[in-house]
C-alpha positions in Angstrom: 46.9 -47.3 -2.4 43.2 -48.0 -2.3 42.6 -45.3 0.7 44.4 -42.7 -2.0 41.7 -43.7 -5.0 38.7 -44.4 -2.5 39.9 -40.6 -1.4 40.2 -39.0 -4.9 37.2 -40.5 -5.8 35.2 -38.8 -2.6 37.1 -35.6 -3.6 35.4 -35.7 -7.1 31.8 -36.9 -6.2 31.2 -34.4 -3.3 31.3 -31.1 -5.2 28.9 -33.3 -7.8 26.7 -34.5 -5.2 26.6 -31.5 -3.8 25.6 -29.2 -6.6 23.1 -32.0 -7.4 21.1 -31.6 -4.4 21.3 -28.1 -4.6 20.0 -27.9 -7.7 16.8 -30.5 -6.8 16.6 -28.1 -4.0 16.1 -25.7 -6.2 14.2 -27.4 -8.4 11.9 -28.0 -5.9 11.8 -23.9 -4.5 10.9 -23.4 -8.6 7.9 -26.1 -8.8 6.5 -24.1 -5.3 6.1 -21.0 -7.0 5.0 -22.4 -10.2 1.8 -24.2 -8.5 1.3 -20.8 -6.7 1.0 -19.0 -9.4 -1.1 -21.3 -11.4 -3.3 -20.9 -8.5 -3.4 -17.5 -8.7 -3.9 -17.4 -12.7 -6.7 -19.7 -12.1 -8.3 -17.0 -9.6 -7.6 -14.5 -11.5 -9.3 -15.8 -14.7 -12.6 -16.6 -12.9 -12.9 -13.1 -11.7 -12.4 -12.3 -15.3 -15.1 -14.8 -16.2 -17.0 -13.3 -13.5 -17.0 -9.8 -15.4 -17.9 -11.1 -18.2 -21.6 -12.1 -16.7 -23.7 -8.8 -17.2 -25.7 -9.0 -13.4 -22.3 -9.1 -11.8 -21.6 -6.3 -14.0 -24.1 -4.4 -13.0 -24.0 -5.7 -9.3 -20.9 -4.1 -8.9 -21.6 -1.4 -10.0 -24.7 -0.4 -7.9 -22.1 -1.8 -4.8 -19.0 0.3 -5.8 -20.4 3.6 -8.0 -24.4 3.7 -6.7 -25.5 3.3 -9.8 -29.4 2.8 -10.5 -31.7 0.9 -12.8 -33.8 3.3 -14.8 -37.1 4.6 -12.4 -35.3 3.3 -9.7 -34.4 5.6 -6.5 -31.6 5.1 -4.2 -31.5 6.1 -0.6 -28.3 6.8 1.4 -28.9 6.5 5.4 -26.4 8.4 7.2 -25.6 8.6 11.0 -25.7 12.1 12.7 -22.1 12.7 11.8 -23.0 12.7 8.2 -21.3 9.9 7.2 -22.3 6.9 5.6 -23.6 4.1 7.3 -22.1 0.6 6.4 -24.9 -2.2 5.6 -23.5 -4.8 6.9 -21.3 -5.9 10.0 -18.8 -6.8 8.0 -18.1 -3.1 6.5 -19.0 -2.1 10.1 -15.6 -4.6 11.3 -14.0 -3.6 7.9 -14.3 0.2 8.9 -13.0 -0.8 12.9 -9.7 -2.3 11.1 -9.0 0.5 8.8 -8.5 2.7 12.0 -6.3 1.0 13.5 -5.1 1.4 17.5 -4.8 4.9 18.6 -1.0 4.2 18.6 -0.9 3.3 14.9 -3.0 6.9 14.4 -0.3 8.4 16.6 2.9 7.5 15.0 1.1 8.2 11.5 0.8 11.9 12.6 4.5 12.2 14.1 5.8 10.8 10.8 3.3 12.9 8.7 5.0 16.1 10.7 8.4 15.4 10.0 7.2 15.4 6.3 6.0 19.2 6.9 8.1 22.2 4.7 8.5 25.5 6.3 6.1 26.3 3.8 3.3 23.9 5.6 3.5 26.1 8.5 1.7 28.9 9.3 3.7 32.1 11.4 2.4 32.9 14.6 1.0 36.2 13.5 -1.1 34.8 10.8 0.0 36.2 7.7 1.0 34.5 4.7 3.4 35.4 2.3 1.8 38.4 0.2 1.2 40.3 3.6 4.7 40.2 4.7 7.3 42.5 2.9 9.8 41.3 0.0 12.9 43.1 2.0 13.5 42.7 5.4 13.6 45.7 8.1 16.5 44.9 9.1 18.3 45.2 5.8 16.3 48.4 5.8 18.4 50.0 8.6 21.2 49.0 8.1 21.2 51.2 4.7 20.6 53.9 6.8 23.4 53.5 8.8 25.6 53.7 5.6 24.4 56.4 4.0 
C-alpha cells in the first residue's frame, strides 16, 4: 500500500517538476536576451548621444560625404587606376576583405548568370530587337506555299 501512494505521488510531481524546470529554463533563455539587448540599447543610445555633439557631426560628415569647412580645399589622391586611395591600413585591409577569395568572386558570377533573361543576352549577330523583323521568314514562306 505505501509503494502504490509513494508511486501516485511520483506520477503527480514529475510532470510538475518537470514543467518547473523547463520553465526556469526558460526563464533563464529570457533574462539572456534581455541583458543583450539592454546592452545593445545602451550602445545604441551613445551613438545617438554621439550625434548629438556638433564636431562629430561634422567629422562624419567630411569622413563619409567630403564635405568642407568654408575656404577650405580638399584633395583626393588617386592610384593610376583612378580609384581612390584608402588613408589608412585599415580601409586598405577593409577593401582586401570586401573582395573576397577568387572562389567567392567565382561562384558570385555563376549564380549572377543563372539570374540572366533571354533578354540579358545579346544574339550572335549583334542586333537588338528593333533591327530584327516583327514576323518571322519562315512564317513568310510558308504563306506562299498556300496561296
Amino acid at each position: 500500500m505505501l509503494v502504490a501512494l509513494v508511486v501516485v505521488a511520483l506520477a503527480a510531481l514529475v510532470p510538475t517538476v518537470n514543467s518547473y524546470v523547463a520553465q526556469r529554463q526558460k526563464l533563464s533563455d529570457l533574462q539572456g536576451q534581455v541583458a543583450q539587448q539592454e546592452a545593445e540599447v545602451e550602445d545604441l543610445r551613445e551613438q545617438v548621444a554621439q550625434w548629438e555633439d556638433p564636431t562629430y557631426v561634422a567629422a562624419r560628415a567630411r569622413e563619409r560625404l567630403l564635405f568642407a569647412m568654408p575656404g577650405e580645399t580638399q584633395y583626393r589622391l588617386t592610384d593610376t587606376s583612378g580609384q581612390d586611395v584608402p588613408l589608412t591600413e585599415a580601409q586598405q585591409a577593409e577593401e582586401a576583405a570586401k573582395e573576397g577569395e577568387w572562389y567567392s568572386t567565382l561562384w558570385e558570377s555563376v549564380e549572377g548568370s543563372s539570374r540572366l533573361t533571354p533578354e540579358d543576352i545579346p544574339d550572335e549577330t549583334g542586333s537588338t530587337d528593333e533591327d530584327v523583323p516583327a514576323e518571322d521568314p519562315a512564317d513568310t514562306t510558308d504563306q506562299d506555299d498556300d496561296q
